[in-house]
N, C-alpha and C positions, 0 to 999 in steps of 0.2 A: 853640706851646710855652709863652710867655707865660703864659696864660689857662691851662695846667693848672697852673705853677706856682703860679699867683693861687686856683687853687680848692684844689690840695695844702695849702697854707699855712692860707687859712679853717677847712681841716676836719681839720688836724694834730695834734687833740684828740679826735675822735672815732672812733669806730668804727662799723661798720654791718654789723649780720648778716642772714641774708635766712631765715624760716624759711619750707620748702615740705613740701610732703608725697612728692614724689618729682622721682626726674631725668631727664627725658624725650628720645628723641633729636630732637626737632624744637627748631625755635627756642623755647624756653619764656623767657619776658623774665626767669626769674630765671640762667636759662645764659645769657643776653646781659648781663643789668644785670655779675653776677660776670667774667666773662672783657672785657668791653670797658672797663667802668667803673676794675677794679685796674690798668687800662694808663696812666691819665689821676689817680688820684688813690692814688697808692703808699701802702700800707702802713694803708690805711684799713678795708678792707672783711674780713671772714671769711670762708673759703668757705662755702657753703652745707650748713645745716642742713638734711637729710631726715629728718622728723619722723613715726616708728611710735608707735601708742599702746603697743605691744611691741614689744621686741627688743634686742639685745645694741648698745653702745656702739664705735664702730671707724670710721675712715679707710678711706678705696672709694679705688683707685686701679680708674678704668676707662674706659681712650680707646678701649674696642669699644663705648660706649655715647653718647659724643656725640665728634665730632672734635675735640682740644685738651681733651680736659675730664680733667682729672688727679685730681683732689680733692675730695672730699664727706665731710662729719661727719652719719653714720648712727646715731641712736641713739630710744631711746623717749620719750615724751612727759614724765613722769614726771624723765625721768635730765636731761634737758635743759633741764627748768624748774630744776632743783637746780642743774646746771649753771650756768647762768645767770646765777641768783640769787648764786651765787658771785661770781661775776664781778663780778658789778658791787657785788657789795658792797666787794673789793678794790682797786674803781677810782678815783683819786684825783679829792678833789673836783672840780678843774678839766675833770675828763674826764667827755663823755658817750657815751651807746649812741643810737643809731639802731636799733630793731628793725623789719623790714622784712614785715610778715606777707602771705604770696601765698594763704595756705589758709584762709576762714573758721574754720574746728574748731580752728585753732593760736592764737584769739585768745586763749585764758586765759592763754597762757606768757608772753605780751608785756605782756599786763595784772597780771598777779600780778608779774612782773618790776620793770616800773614803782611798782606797788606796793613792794616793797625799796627801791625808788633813785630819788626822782624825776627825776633827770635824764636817766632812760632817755624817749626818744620812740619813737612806733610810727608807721611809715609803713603802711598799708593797701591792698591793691590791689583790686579789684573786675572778676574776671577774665571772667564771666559774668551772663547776665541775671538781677538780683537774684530777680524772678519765682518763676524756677524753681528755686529753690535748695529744700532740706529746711530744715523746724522750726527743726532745731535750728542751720542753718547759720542763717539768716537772725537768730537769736536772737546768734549770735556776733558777726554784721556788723553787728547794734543796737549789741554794746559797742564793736565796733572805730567804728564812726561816731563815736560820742560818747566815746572815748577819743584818739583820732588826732588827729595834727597836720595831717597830711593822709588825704584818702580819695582815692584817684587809681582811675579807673577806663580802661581798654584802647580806650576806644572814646569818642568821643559819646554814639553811639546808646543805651548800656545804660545810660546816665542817667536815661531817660525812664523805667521801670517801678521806678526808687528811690520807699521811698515817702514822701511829699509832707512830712511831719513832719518826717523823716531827713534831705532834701536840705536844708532851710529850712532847718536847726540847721546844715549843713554851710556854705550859703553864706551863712550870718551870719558865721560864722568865715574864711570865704575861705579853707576846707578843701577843698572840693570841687574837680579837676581833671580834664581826661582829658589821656590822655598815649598817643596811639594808638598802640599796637603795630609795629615796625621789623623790617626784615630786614637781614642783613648785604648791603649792594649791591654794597660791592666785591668780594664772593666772586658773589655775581652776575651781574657785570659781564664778569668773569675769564672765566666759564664758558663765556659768549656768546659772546664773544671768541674763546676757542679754537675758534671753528667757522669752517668757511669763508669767507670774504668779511664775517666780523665781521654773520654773519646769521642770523635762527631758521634751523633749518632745516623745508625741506617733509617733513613724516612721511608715505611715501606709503601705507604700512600703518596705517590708523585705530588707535590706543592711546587708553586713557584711565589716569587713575590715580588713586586716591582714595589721602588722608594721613589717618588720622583713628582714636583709639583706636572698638576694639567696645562700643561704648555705647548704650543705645537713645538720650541725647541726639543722635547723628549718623545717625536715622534710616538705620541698617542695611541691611535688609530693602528698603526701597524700593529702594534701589540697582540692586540684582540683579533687581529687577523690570524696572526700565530697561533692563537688559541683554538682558533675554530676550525684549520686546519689540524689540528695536531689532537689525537684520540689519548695520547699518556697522558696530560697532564690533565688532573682531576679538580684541582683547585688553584685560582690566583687571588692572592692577598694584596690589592692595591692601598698601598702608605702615601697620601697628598692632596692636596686638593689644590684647584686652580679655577680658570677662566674657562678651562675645556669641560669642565664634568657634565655638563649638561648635553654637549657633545656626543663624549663619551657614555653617558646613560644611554640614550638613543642608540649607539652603535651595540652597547650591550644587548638592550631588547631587540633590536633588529636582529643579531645575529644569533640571538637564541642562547646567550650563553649567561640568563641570571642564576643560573643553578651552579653555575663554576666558578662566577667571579664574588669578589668581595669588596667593594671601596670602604674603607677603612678611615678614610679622611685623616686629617692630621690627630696625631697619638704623642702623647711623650715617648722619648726617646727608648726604655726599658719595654716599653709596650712593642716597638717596632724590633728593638734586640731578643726578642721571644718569636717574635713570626720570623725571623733572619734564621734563629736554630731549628727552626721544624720544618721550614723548606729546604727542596729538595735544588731547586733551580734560582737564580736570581736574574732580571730580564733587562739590562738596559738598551734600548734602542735609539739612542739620542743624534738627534744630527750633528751637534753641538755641544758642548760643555765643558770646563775647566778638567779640574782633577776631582769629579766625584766622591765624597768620600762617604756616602753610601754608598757606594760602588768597594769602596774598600773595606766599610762594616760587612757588609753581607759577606764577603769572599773570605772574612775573618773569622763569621759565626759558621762556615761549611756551606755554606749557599754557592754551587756551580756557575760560574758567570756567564752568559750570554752575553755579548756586547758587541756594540756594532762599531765596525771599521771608523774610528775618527782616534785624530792624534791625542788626546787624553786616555782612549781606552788602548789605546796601541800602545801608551808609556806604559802603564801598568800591564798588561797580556804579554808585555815582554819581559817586563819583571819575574814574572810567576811561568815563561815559556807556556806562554797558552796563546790561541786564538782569538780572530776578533772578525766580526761577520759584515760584507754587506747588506744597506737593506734594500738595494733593487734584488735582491736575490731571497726570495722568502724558503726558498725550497732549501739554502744552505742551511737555513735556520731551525728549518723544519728535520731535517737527514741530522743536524746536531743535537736535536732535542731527542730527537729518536735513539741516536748510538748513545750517548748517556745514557736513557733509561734502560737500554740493553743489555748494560753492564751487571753482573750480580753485584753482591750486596759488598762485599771486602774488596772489589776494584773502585766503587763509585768513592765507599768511606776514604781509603789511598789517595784516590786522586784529592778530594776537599780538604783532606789535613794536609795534603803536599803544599795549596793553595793556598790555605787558612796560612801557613807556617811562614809560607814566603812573605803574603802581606803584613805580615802584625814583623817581620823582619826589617822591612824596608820602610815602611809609612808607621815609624812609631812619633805618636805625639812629639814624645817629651825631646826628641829632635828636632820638631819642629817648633816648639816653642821654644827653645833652645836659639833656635836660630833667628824668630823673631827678637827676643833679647837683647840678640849681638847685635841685629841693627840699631836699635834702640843706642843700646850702650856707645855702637859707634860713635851717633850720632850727639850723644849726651858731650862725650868726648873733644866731638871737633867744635864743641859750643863753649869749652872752657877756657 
């Protein structure tokens, strides 16, 4: 209690807005940073900006779209640079902004922003592998690098494909950080909890369940290849929806497998922490991705990981000493799915609380908001 008072008071000057591009129901670190961080430093932070390059300006009341989630400022890209600009031109000298940018393409608001007011700072996230980003993102993440006070990135791992120019600039300034991605563990822990004898439980009907928007970056298609190869697994519970569903429906009925799958579309979050406990397997085949942290819910409620060969699932597989699969190779994944479910009942349970216990160890929350704070506070600091 101390220590939040001690960071309330540093940063009782500022404010901090977070701009994203939408509100997702899985843990998105900007639904974590907003809901955990206003508990610990009152009256600092603005809800979250979801930033269209169209559309009408309004207040989202919607707790069918994440659990506790009350409030979001919806408006166009345009309305909310003006916005902004307002703002901070109104604000007294002594007072500064925090702009928190999570979406490359939102880097103009925060920098034209700055431009108005220098006292505005821009925190930067780097949510995925710089790599694979489009043109025109990577052209946005050139200004936010060398605009930012910080460039914090979700992971380790996606530090390596920054490029070499970018990072130098960054760690000459002792900008560059990672701050690897958190789950909420005491809702975690709760969950576990409530089950019998305080234990995963044995699923003796093979499940799997994949958490993941329809994107070709979460290689799709492969998926369902898996499935139609592989005779254990009885059931797949797909959590998302995207640009591919309709894709993916076709590959469904073509390969014959609407009797096994489930697309499940976007769910509140508790809704998707109930299918996380009753499966047996969790699938991610991603080409690409930050630091998943579905990826780290599932492994937390007992869910077996499957995950494919890329440096975000390689950070964590090495955490928990576990594996991580290519996908030009279907037949490893298939030989993995198989020796899992060949395990009896008291080696499979061992192995998921071994897993479960390392994640909710390493990737807890309140560490990582912890640590966005301290940027915060840093920053509060070299502005006095």
């Amino acid at each position: 209690m101390n220590e939040d008072v001690s960071i309330n008071q540093n940063l009782s000057s500022v404010k901090i807005i977070h701009l994203v591009r939408s509100i997702e129901v899985s843990s998105m670190i900007w639904n974590e940073l907003y809901f955990h961080s206003r508990l610990r430093i009152f009256g600092v932070l603005y809800p979250p900006v979801v930033v269209h390059f169209f559309g009408r300006t309004e207040i989202n009341d919607t707790p069918h779209v994440k659990d506790g989630f009350k409030k979001y400022f919806s408006t166009s890209f345009f309305r909310v640079l003006c916005l902004l600009s307002k703002l901070v031109r109104r604000r007294r000298y002594d007072e500064q902004m925090i702009i928190h940018v999570h979406n490359p393409v939102l880097a103009p608001i925060a920098v034209l922003t700055k431009w108005v007011n220098s006292r505005v700072s821009i925190v930067a996230n780097l949510h995925s592998d710089w790599k694979y980003m489009r043109f025109h993102q990577k052209l946005c993440l050139y200004l936010l690098a060398y605009t930012s006070s910080y460039f914090i990135t979700v992971s380790t791992a996606i530090q390596e494909n920054i490029p070499k120019n970018v990072k130098d600039s960054l760690e000459k300034r002792n900008a560059l950080i990672a701050i690897p991605n958190g789950i909420p563990t005491i809702n975690v822990l709760n969950g576990i909890k409530s089950r019998a004898d305080d234990q995963l439980p044995v699923v003796k009907r093979e499940g799997a369940i994949v958490v993941a928007r329809m994107v070709p970056a979460k290689n799709c298609l492969f998926i369902f290849d898996l499935l139609k190869q592989s005779n254990v697994i009885e059931r797949l519970e797909w959590y998302g929806d995207g640009p591919m569903r309709k894709e993916i429906e076709k590959k469904i009925i073509d390969e014959g497998l609407e009797q096994k799958v489930l697309l499940r579309g976007t769910q509140p979050r508790s809704v998707v922490y109930k299918a996380m406990m009753r499966s047996s397997l969790y699938i991610s085949a991603s080409n690409w991705e930050g630091l998943g942290v579905a990826n780290l819910e599932a492994i937390a409620f007992g869910s077996y990981p499957l995950m494919s060969n890329i440096p975000a699932h390689n950070e964590i597989a090495k955490k928990i000493c576990h594996f991580t699969l290519d996908t030009d190779k279907p037949d490893e994944w298939i030989k993995a799915i198989h020796d899992f479910c060949a395990l009896n009942d008291e080696q499979k349970m061992k192995l998921r609380q071994k897993f479960s216990n390392t994640v909710k160890r390493y990737y807890d929350i309140d560490s990582m908001i912890h640590s966005y704070i301290n940027v915060y506070q840093r920053i509060a600091n070299n502005k006095l």
